[in-house]
C-alpha positions in Angstrom: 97.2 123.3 132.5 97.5 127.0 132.5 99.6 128.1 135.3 98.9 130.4 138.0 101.5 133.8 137.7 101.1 136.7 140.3 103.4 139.5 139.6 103.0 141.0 142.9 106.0 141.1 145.3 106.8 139.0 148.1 106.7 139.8 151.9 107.2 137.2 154.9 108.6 138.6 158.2 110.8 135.9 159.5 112.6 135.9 163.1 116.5 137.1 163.5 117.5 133.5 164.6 116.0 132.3 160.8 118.7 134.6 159.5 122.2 132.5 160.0 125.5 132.1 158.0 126.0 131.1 154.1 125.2 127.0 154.5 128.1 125.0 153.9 127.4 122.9 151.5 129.9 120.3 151.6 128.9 119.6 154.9 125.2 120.9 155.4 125.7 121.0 159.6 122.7 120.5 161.6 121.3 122.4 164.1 119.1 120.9 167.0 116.0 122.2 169.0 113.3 119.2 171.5 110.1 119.3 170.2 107.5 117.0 172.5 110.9 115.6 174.2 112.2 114.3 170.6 115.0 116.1 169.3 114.7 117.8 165.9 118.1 117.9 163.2 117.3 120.7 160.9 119.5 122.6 158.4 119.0 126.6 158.7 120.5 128.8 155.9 120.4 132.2 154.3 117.7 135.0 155.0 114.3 136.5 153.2 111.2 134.8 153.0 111.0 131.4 154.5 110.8 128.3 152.3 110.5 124.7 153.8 112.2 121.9 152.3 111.0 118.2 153.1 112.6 115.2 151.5 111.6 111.6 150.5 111.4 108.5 152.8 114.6 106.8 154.2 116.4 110.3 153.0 117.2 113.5 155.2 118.2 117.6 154.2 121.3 116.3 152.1 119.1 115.5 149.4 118.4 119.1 148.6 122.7 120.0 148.8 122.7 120.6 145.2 120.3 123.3 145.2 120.1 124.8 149.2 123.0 127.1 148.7 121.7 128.6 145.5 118.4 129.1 147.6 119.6 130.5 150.3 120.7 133.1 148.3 117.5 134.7 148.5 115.4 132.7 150.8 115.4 131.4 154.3 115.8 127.5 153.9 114.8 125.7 156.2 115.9 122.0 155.8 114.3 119.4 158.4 115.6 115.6 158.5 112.4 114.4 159.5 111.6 112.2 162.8 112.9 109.0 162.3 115.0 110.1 159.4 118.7 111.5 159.2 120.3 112.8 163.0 116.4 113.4 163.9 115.5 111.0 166.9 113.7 107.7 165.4 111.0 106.6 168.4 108.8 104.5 168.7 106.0 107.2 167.5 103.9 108.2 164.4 105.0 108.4 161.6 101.9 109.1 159.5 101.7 111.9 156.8 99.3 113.7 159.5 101.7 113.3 162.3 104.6 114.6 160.2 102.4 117.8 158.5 101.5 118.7 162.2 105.1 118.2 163.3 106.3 120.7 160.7 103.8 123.0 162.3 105.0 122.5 165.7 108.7 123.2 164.2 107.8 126.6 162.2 106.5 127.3 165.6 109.5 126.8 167.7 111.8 128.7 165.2 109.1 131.4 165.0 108.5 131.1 161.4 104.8 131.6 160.7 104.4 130.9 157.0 106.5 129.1 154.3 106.6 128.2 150.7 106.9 124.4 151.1 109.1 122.3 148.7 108.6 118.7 149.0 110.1 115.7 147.2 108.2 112.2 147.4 107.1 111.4 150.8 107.5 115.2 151.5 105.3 116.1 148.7 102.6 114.1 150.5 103.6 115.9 154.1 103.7 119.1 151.9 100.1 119.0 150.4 99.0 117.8 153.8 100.8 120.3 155.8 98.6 122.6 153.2 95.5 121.1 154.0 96.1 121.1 157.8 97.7 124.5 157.9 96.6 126.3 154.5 97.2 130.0 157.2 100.6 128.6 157.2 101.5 127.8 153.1 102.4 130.4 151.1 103.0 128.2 147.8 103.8 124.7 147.1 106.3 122.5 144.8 105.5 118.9 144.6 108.4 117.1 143.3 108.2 113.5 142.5 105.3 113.4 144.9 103.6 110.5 146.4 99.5 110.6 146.9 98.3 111.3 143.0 97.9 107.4 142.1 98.7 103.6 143.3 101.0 102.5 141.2 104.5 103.0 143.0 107.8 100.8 142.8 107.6 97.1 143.1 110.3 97.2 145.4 108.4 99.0 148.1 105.2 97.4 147.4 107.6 93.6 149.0 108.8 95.5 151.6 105.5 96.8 152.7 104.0 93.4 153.2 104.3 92.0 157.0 107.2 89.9 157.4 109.5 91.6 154.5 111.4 93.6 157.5 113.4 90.2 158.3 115.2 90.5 154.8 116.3 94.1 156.1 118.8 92.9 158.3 120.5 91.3 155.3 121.9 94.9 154.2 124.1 94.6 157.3 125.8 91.0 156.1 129.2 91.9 155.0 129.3 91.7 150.9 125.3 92.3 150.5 125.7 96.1 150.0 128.4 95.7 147.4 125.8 93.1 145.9 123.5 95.7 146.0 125.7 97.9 144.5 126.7 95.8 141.3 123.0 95.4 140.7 122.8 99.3 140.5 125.4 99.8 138.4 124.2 96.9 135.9 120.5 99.0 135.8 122.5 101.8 134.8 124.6 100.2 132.5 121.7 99.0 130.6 119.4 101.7 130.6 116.5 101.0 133.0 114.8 103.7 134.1 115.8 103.0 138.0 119.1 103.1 136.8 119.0 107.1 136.3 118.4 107.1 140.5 121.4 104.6 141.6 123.4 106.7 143.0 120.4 108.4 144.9 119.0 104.5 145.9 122.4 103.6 147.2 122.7 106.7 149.3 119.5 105.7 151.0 120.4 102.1 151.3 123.3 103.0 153.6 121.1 104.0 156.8 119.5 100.4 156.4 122.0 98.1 158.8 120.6 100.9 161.4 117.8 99.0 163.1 116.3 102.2 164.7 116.4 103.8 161.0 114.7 100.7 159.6 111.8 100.5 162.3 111.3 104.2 161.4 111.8 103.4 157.7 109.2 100.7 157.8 106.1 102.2 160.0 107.0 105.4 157.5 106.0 103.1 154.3 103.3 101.1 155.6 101.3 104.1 156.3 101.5 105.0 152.5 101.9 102.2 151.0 100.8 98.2 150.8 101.3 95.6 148.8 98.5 97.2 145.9 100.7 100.1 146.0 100.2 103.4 147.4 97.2 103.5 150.1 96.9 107.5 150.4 95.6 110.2 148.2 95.8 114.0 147.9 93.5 114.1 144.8 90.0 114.3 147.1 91.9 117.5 148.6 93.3 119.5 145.7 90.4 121.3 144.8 91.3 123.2 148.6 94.4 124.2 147.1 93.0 126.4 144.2 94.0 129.6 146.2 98.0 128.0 146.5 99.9 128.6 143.9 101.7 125.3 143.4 104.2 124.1 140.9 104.6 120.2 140.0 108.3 118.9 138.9 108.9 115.7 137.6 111.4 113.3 135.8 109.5 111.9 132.7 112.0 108.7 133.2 110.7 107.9 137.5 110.8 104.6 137.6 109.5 105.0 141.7 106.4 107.5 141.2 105.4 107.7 137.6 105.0 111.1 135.7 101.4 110.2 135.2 100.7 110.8 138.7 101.7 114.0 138.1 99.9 114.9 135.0 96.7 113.6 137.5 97.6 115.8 139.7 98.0 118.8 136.9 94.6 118.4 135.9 93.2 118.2 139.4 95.0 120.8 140.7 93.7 123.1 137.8 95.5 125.8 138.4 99.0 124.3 139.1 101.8 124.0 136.5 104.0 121.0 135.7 107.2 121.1 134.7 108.5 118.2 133.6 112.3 117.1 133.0 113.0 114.8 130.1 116.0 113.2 131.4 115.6 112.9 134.8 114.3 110.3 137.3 112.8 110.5 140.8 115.4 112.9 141.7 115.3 116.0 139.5 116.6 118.1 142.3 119.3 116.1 142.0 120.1 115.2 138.7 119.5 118.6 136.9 119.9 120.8 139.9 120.4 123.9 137.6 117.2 123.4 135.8 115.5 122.7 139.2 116.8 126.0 140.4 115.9 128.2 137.7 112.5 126.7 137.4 111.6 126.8 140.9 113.2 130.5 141.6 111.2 132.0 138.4 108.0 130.1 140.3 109.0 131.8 143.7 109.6 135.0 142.3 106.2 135.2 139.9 103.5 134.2 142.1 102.1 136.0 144.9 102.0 134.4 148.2 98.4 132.4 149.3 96.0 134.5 151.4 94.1 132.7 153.6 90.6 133.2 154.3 88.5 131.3 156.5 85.3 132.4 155.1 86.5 131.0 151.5 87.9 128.2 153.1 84.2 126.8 154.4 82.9 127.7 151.0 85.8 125.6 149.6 84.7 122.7 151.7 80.9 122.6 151.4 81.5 122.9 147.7 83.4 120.0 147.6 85.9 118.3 144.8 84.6 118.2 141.4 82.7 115.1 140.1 85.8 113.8 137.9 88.2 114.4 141.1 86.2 111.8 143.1 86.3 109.3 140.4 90.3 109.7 140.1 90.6 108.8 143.9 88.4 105.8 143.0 90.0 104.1 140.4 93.5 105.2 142.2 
């Protein structure tokens, strides 16, 4: 697909308070603020127009420590650990991709940032693309990385733990020796090449908040809202034709063993005027894994295109329109 380039500049007035001290990196330290009574961990770094960083399910904002620094070299980052996820409080709530778009909103709001470029990976690539949908006067651009919502097929792994019932084996994670179980098969995945093996390190990270039975709860109503045991449930692809006016960049590992590059070649040609970028060597965590080639892909994207304008008028025209014919028949057979 041909991409979409603007070569006008950049402007987004963002508040004092989104203007803080370098990020440390080694450490990324949170900052708090209550939103509906639950309190919020977020990571807040650098200063200039305001991008949005959202990360993957059972993750939180140290994902994206390879890459923040370098961003906040030229951006306002902001770097949310999602309710239920990281130091964020995990209640007994929502946890829907709706819920968490709208509680991005309600954050933005509080730190008086009005409109962001978002960057999602995964699960945040699904809040991202809704967040654009719900709030398309609030996005700027997007970057789907790894994102779920483009087809069914996900990881078989999630697909057991979606079923009702799989939440007793949980627990098991918390059994002294199973993690180092865990751990060996990893390493053997690696040793022998299998796709999943590229993400071990990344996998085993996110095991480590599983013993946490308040993580797990979170963890679990998270993934049953996406996912089942035919694989993924939800779908951006009825929506993408709304996001013709966004520019948006797709980034993906051609070896992602958890969402499949396919999913993002669907989304390519959905979203026709998007551009994917994909990474030969990496897996579900390009951010990760080839951090410098994230960064230079993503800043040239940043840089080059020209902020969305938002027009209701177009908007309505967007939506009595409608998706295209072949669009429809992609979230079919999805």
């Amino acid at each position: 697909m041909t991409p979409i380039v603007h070569r006008s500049s950049q402007s987004l007035a963002t508040s004092p308070a989104a203007c803080p001290d370098p990020v440390d990196t080694a450490t990324l330290p949170r900052r708090f603020v209550t939103v509906h009574g639950y309190r919020r961990a977020y990571v807040l770094c650098g200063s200039g127009p305001a991008v949005l960083l959202l990360h993957g399910i059972g993750d939180n904002a140290d994902t994206w420590r390879p890459v923040i620094g370098e961003l906040a070299e030229h951006y306002t980052v902001i770097a949310p650990d999602l309710l239920g996820h990281g130091q964020s409080d995990r209640p007994r709530a929502d946890y829907s991709i709706a819920a968490y778009a709208c509680g991005m909103r309600d954050l933005l709001s509080v730190l008086d940032v009005d409109r962001v470029s978002v960057i999602g990976h995964s699960l945040g690539g699904g809040v991202g693309m809704q967040f654009a949908y719900q709030f398309p006067e609030r996005c700027e651009r997007l970057v789907l990385v790894s994102s779920g919502g483009a087809g069914r097929q996900t990881n078989q792994m999630l697909r057991f733990i979606a079923i009702p019932g799989a939440e007793s084996v949980l627990p098991l994670l918390a059994v002294p020796g199973t993690r180092q179980f865990v751990a060996m098969v990893m390493f053997a995945l690696r040793v022998f090449g299998a796709d999943i093996g590229r993400d071990t390190a990344d996998l085993a990270r996110l095991f480590e908040s599983f013993p946490d039975r308040t993580a797990r709860s979170a963890f679990l109503r998270t993934l049953r809202g996406s996912v089942d045991r035919h694989g993924q449930v939800i779908t951006m692809l009825d929506r993408c034709y709304l996001a013709e006016g966004i520019p948006t960049l797709l980034i993906w590992g051609a070896r992602d063993a958890v969402i499949p590059v396919a999913h993002g070649r669907v989304l390519n040609s959905a979203m026709t005027r998007s551009r994917l970028e994909v990474f030969p060597d990496a897996g579900h965590f390009p951010h990760r894994s080839n951090p410098d080639q994230f960064l230079a892909v993503v800043r040239e994207f940043l840089s080059e295109t020209a902020p969305a304008s938002y027009d209701a008028a177009q908007w309505r025209k967007l939506l009595r329109r409608g998706p295209a014919a072949t669009a429809v028949a992609e979230t079919l057979e999805a």
